[in-house]
GUMAR-352899 format. One record per residue (C-alpha): residue in three letters; residue number from 0; x, y, z. Coordinates in Angstrom, 1 decimal. Example, Ala and Ser with C-alpha at 12.3 -4.5 7.8 and 13.67 -1.06 7.14 Angstrom:
2
R  resn  resi      xx      yy      zz
R   ALA     0    12.3    -4.5     7.8
R   SER     1    13.7    -1.1     7.1
This chain:
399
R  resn  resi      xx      yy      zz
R   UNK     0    76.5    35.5     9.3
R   UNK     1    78.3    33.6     6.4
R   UNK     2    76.9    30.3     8.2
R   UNK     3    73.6    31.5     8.9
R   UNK     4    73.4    32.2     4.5
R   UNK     5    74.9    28.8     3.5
R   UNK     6    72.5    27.0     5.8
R   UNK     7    69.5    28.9     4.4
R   UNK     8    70.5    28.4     1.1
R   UNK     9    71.1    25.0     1.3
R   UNK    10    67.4    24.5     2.9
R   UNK    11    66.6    26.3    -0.6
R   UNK    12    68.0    23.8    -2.7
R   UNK    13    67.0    21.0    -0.8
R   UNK    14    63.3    22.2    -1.1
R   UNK    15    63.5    22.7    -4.9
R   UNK    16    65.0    19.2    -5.4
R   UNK    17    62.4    17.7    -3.4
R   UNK    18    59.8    20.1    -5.3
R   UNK    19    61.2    18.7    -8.4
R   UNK    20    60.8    14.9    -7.6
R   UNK    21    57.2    15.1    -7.3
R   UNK    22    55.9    14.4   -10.6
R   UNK    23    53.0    16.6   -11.8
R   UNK    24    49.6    14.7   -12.1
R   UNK    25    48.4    14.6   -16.0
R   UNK    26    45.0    14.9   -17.1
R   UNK    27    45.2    11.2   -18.2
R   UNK    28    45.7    10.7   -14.3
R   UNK    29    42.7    12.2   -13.3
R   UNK    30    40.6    10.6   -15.8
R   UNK    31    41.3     7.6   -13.8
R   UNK    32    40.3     9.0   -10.3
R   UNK    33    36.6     7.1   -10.0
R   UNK    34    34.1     9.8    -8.7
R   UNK    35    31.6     7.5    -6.4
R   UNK    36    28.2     8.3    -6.4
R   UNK    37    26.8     9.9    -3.4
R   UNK    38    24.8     6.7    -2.2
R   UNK    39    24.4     4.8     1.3
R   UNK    40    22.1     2.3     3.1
R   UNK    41    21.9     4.8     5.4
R   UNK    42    18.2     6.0     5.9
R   UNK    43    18.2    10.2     5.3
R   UNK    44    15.2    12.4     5.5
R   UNK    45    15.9    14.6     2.3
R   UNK    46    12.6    16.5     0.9
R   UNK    47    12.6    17.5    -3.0
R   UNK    48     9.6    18.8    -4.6
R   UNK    49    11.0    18.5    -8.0
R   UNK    50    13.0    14.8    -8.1
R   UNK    51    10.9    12.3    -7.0
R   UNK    52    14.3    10.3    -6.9
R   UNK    53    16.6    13.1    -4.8
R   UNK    54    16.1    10.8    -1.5
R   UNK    55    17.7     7.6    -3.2
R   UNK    56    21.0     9.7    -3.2
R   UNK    57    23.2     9.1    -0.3
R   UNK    58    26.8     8.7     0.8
R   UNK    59    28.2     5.5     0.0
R   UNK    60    28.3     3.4    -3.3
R   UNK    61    25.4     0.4    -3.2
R   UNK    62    23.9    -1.3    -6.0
R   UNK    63    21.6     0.0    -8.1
R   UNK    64    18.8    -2.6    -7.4
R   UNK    65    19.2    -1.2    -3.8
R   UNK    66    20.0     2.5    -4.0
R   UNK    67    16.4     2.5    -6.6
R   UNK    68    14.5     1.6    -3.2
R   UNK    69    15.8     3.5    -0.7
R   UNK    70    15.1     5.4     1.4
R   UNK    71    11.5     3.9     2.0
R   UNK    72    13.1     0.3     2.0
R   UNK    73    16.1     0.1     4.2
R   UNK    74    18.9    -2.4     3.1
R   UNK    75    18.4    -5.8     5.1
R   UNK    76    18.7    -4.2     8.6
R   UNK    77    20.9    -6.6    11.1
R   UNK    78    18.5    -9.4    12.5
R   UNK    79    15.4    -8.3    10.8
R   UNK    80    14.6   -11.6     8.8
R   UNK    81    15.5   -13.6    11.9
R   UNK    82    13.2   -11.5    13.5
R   UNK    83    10.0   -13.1    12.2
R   UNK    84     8.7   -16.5    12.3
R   UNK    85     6.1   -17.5     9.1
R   UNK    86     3.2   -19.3    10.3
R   UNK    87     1.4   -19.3     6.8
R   UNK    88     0.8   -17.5     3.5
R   UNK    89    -2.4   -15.1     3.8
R   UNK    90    -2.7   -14.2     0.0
R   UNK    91    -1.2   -14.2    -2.7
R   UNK    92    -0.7   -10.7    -5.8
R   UNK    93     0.7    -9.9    -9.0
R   UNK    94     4.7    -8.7    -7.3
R   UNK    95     4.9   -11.6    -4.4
R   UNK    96     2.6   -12.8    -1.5
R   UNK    97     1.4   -11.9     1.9
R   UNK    98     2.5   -13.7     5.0
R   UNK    99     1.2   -14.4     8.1
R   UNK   100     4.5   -14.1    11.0
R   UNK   101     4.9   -14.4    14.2
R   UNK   102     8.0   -11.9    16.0
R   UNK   103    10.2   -14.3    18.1
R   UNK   104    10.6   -12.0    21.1
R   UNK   105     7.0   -11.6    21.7
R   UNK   106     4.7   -14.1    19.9
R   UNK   107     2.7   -11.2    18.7
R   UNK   108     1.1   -11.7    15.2
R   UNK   109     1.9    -9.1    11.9
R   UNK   110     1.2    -9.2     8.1
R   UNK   111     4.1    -9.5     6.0
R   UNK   112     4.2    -8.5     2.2
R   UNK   113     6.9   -10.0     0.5
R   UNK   114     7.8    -8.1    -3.5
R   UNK   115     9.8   -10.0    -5.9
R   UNK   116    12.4    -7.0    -6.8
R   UNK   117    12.6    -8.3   -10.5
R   UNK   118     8.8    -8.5   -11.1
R   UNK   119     8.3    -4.5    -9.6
R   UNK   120    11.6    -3.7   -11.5
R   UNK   121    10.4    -5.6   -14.6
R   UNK   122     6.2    -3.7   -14.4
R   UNK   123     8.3    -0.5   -13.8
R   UNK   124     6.9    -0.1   -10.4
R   UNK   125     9.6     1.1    -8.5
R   UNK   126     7.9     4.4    -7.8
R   UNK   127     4.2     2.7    -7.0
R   UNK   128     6.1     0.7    -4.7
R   UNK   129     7.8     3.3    -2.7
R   UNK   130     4.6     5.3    -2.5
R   UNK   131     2.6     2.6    -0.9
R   UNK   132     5.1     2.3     2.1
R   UNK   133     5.8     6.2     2.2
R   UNK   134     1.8     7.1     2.4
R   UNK   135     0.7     3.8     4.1
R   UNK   136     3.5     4.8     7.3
R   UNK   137     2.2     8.3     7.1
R   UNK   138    -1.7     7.7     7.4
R   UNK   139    -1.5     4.6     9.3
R   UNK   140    -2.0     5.8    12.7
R   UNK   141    -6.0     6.4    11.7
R   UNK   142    -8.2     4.2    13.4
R   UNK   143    -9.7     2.5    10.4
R   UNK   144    -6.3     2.0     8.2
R   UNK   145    -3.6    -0.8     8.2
R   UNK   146    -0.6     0.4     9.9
R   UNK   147     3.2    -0.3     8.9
R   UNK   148     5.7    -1.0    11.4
R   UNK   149     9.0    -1.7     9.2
R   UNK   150    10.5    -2.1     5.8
R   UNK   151    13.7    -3.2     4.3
R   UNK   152    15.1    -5.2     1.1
R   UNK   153    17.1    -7.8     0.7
R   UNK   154    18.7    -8.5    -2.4
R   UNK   155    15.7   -10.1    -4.1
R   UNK   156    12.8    -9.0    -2.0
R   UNK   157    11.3    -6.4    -0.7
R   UNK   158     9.4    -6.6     2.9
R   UNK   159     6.8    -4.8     4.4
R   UNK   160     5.7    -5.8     8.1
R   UNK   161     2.2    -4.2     9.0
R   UNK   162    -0.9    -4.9    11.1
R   UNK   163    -2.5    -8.1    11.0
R   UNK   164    -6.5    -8.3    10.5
R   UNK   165    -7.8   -11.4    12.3
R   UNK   166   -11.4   -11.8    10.5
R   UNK   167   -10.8   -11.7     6.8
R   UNK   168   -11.4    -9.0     4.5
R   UNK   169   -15.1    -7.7     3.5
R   UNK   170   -15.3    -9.6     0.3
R   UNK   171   -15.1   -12.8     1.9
R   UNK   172   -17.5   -11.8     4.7
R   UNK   173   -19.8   -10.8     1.8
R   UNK   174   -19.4   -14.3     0.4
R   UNK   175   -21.1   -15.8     3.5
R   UNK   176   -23.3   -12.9     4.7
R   UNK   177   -25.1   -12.2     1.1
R   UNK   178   -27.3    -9.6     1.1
R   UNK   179   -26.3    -7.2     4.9
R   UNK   180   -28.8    -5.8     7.5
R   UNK   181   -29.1    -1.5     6.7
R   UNK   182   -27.7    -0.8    10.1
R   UNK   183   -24.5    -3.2     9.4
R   UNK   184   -24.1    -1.5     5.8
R   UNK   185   -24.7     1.6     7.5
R   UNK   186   -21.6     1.4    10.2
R   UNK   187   -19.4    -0.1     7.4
R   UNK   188   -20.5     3.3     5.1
R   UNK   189   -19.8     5.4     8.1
R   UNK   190   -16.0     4.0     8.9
R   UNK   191   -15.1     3.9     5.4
R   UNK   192   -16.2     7.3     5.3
R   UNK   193   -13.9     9.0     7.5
R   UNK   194   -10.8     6.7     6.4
R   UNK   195   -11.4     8.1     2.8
R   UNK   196   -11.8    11.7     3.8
R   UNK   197    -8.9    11.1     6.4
R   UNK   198    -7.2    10.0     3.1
R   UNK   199    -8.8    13.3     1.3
R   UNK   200    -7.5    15.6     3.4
R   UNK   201    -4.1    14.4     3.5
R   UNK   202    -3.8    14.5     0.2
R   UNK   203    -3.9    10.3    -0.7
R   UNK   204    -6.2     9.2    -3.8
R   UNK   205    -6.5     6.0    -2.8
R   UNK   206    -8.3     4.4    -6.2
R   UNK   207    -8.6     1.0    -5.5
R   UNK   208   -11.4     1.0    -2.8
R   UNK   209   -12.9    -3.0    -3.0
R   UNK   210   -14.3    -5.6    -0.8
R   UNK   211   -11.1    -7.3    -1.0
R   UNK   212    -9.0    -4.1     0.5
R   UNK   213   -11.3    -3.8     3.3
R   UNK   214    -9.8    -6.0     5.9
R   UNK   215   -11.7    -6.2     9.7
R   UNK   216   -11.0    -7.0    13.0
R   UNK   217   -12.4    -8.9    16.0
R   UNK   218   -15.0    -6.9    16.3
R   UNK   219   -16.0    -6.3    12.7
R   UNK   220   -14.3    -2.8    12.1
R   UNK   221   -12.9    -2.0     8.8
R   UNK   222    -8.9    -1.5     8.1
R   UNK   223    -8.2    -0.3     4.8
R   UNK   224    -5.5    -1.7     3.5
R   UNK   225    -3.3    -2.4     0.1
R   UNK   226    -2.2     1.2    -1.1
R   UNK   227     0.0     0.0    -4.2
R   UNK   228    -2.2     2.5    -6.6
R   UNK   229    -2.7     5.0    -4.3
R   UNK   230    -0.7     8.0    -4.8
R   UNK   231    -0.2    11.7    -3.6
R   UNK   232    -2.3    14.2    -4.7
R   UNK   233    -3.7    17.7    -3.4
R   UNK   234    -7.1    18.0    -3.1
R   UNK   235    -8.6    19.8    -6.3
R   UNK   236    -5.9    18.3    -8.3
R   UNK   237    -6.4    15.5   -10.9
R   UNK   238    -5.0    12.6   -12.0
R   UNK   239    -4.9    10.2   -15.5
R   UNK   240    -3.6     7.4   -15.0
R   UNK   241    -6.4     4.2   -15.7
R   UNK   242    -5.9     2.1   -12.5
R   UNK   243    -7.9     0.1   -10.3
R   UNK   244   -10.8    -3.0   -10.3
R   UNK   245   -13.2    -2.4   -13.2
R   UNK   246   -16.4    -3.5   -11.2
R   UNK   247   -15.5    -0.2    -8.8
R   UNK   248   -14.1     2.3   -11.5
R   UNK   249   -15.6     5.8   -12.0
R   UNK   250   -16.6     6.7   -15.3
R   UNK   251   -14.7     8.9   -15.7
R   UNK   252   -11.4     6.7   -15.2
R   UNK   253   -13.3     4.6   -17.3
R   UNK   254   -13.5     7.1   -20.5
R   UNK   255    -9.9     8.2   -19.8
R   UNK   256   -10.5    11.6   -18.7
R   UNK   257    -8.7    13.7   -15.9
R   UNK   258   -10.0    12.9   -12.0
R   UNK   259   -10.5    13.7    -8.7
R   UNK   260   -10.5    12.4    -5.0
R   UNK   261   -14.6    11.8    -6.2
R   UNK   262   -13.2     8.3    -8.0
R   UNK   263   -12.9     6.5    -4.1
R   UNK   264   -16.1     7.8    -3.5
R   UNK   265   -17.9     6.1    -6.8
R   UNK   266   -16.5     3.0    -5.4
R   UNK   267   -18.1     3.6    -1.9
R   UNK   268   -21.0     3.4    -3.8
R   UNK   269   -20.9     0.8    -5.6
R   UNK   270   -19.4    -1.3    -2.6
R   UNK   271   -22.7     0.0    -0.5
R   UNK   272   -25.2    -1.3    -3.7
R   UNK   273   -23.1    -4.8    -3.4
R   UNK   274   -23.6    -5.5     0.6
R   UNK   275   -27.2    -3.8     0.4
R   UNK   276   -28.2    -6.0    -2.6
R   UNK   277   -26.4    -9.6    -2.2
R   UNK   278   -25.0    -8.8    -6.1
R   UNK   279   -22.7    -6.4    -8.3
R   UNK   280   -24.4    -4.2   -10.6
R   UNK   281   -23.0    -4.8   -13.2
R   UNK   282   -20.7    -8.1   -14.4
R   UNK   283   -17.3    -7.4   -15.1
R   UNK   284   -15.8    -6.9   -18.5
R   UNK   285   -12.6    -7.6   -20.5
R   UNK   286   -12.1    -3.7   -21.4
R   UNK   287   -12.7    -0.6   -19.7
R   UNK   288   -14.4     0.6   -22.8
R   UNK   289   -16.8    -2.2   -22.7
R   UNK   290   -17.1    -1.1   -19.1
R   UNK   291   -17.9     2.1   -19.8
R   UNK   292   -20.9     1.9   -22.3
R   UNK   293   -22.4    -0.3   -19.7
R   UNK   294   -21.8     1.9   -16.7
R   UNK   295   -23.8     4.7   -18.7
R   UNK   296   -26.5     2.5   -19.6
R   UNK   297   -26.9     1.8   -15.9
R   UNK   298   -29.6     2.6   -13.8
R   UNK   299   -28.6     1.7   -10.2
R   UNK   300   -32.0     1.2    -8.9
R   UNK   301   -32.3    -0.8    -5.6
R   UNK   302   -35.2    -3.2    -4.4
R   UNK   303   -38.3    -2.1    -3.0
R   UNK   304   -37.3    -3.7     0.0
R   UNK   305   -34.4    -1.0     0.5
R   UNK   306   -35.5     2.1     2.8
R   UNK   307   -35.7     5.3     1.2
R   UNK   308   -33.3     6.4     3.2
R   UNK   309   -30.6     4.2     1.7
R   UNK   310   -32.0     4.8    -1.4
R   UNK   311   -31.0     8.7    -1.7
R   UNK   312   -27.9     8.0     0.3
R   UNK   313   -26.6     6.0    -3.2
R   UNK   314   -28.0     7.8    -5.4
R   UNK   315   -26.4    10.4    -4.1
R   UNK   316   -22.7     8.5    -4.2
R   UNK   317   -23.5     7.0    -7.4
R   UNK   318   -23.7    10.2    -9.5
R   UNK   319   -22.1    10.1   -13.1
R   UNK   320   -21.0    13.4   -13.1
R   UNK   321   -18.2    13.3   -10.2
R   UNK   322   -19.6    17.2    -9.6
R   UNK   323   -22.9    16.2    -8.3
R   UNK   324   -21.1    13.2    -6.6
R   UNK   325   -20.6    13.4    -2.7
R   UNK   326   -17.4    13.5    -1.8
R   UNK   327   -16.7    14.3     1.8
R   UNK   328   -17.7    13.2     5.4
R   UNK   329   -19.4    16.6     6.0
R   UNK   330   -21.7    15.9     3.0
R   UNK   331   -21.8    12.1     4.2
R   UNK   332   -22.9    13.0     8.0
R   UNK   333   -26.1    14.7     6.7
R   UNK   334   -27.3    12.1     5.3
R   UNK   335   -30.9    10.0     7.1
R   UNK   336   -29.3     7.0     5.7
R   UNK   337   -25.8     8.1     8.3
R   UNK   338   -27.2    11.2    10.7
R   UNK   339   -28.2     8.3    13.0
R   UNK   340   -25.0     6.7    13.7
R   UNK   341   -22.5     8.6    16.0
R   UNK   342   -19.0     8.5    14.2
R   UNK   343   -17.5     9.4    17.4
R   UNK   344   -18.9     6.1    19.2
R   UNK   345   -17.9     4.3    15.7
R   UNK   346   -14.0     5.3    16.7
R   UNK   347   -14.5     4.6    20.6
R   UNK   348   -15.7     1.2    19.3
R   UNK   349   -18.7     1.5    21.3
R   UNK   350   -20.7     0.7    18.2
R   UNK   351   -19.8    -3.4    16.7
R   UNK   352   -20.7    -3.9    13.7
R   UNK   353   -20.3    -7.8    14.6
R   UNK   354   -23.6    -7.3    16.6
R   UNK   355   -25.8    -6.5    13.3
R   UNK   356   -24.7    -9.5    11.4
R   UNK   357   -26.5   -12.7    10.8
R   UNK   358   -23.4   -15.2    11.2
R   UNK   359   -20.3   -14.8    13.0
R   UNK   360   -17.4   -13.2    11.7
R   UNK   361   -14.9   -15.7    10.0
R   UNK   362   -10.9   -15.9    11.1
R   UNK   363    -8.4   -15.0     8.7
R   UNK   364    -7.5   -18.4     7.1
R   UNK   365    -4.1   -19.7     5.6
R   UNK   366    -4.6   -19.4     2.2
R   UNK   367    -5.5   -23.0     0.2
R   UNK   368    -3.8   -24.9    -2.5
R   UNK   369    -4.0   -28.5    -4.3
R   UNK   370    -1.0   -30.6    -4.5
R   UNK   371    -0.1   -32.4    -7.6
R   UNK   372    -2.6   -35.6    -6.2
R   UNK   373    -5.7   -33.1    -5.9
R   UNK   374    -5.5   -33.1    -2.4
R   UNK   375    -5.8   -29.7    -0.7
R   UNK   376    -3.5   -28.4     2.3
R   UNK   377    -3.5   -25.5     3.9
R   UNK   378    -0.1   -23.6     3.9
R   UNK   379     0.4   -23.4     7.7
R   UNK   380     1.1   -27.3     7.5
R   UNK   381     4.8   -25.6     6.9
R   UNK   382     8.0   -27.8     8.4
R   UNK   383     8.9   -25.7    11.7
R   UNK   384    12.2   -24.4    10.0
R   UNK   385    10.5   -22.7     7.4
R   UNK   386    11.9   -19.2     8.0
R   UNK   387    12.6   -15.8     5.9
R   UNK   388    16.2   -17.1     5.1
R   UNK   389    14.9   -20.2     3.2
R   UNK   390    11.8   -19.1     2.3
R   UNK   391    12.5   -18.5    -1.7
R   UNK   392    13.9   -22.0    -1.5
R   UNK   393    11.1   -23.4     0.6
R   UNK   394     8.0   -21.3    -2.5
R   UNK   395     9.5   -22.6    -5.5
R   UNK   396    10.2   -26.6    -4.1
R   UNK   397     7.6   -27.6    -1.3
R   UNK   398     5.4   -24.5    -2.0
């Protein structure tokens, strides 16, 4: 028994002493203990109502100038750049350009819309730019809209890899068509129709609908495309923000009051005058002011030469009070200008629009540029190792 209590007591003291040698933590200590964010490149489907910003939070500690784009733009998956071979530069905007590529493994053709992260960080468009990809991925699966197939950053760009449109936009088809037959206005009315109140109905405002965002295919059919201004928004709800191309703005983005999904469809309108009449109705201006006394002072009268038909479809569209406005395919089908036309034959592509034109449709083009001897040269005369890894190098010395 006496052996049994000196060996417990021992165990006693031998606890206390080792109890003792472990030096308590001070609050100076923990003030040194870094707390990491909760942030990773890791892609996470997190939903928040109230921070538009909650999905940017992950698990492991990145960068700000990647965490601020994630998750819409993944950080430079493995192989992705090496993925794509450029051909040529399609067009070129206000954050970076647009690329024609070719993937490696298949030869198959795709857009690619390269962001300069310090000109979207510097025009405070972080949040523009995420919406574009989140609302563009969602809605591209309609028939008549651009679709996205991948994103990711790198650590000065951002990518977007989406559907290529082999005939040029509308504008440019405008250029060479002038003034369009009723029946080719008509299918192009009818398509972008049922992409906007797709778009409606989702709850997208898209409001930058022009020539230059239509884009078509082989056959002629429109894919909308560019959704950097669009943004969410339920229908009924309003918006303030003065955005868009002055030549298609409502007036009521023009006078700086609150607006509805009716804004796309004051730009249908005017986009229908342009093809039906060979001409704008009205010039541009340097303000939107200026913009507006002129849109009110408008009478958008078409040529005796237009049916009637057409006639009351845009006067209809081209209402200044966005109330009286149409603003949905149901009020759209009803129309004699549209009740003609089968929509459903429009999305089998049993109707071309191709077959009403008076020249054939042109290819999408690399874009043009003059070197420093006033020669012009198309971009696609690019060396065959230009690629994404050198590309920066390859815009600011050859380019």
């Amino acid at each position: 028994m006496g052996g049994k209590h000196s060996r417990s007591q021992r165990r006693q003291s031998s606890a206390s002493q080792s109890q003792r040698s472990i030096p308590s933590r001070s609050s100076s200590d923990h003030s040194f203990q870094r707390i990491w964010s909760r942030t990773s490149r890791r892609r996470r489907s997190v939903v928040s109502l109230t921070d538009p910003y909650l999905a940017s939070r992950t698990t492991w500690p990145v960068p700000q100038s990647e965490a601020m784009f994630l998750p819409e733009y993944e950080v430079n998956p493995r192989s992705a750049e090496q993925e794509y071979k450029i051909l040529h530069q399609i067009n070129k905007g206000a954050y970076g350009q647009v690329l024609k590529v070719q993937r490696k493994e298949d030869g198959e053709n795709y857009a690619m819309k390269v962001l300069s992260k310090l000109e979207v960080i510097r025009s405070e468009a972080i949040k523009q730019c995420k919406e574009e990809v989140s609302i563009q991925a969602m809605v591209g699966h309609h028939p008549f809209i651009i679709q996205i197939y991948k994103s990711w950053q790198s650590k000065i760009n951002l990518h977007i890899v989406m559907e290529f449109a082999t005939h040029g936009d509308l504008y440019t088809l405008w250029i060479l068509e002038g003034v369009f037959t009723e029946m080719a206005v008509c299918i192009f009315i009818a398509e972008l129709s049922m992409a906007l109140d797709y778009l409606q109905n989702a709850g997208v405002i898209y409001r930058d609908l022009k020539m230059e965002n239509i884009l078509l295919d082989q056959e002629g059919h429109i894919k909308l495309t560019d959704f950097g201004l669009s943004k969410w928004m339920k229908k009924g709800n309003r918006a303030s923000t003065i955005c868009g191309t002055l030549q298609y703005m409502a007036p009521e983005i023009l006078n700086e009051e609150n607006y509805t999904h009716a804004v796309d469809w004051w730009s249908l309108g005017i986009i229908m005058y342009t093809l039906l009449t060979g001409g704008y109705p009205i010039d541009g201006a340097k303000t939107h002011f200026t913009m507006y006394s002129r849109v009110l002072a408008k009478k958008y009268v078409l040529p005796s030469s237009i049916s009637s038909e057409a006639c009351d479809a845009l006067d209809r569209l081209l209402r200044k009070d966005p109330n009286d406005r149409l603003q949905s395919l149901g009020e759209i089908v009803h129309l004699d200008f549209i009740k003609n036309i089968s929509l459903e034959q429009l999305v089998r592509r049993e109707i071309t629009p191709k077959d009403y034109l008076k020249r054939r449709l042109p290819r999408t083009l690399a874009r043009k540029s003059t070197n420093k001897k006033g020669r012009e040269f198309l971009y696609d005369k690019i060396p065959c190792d230009f690629t994404v890894d050198n590309f920066e190098w390859t815009r600011v010395t050859q380019l």
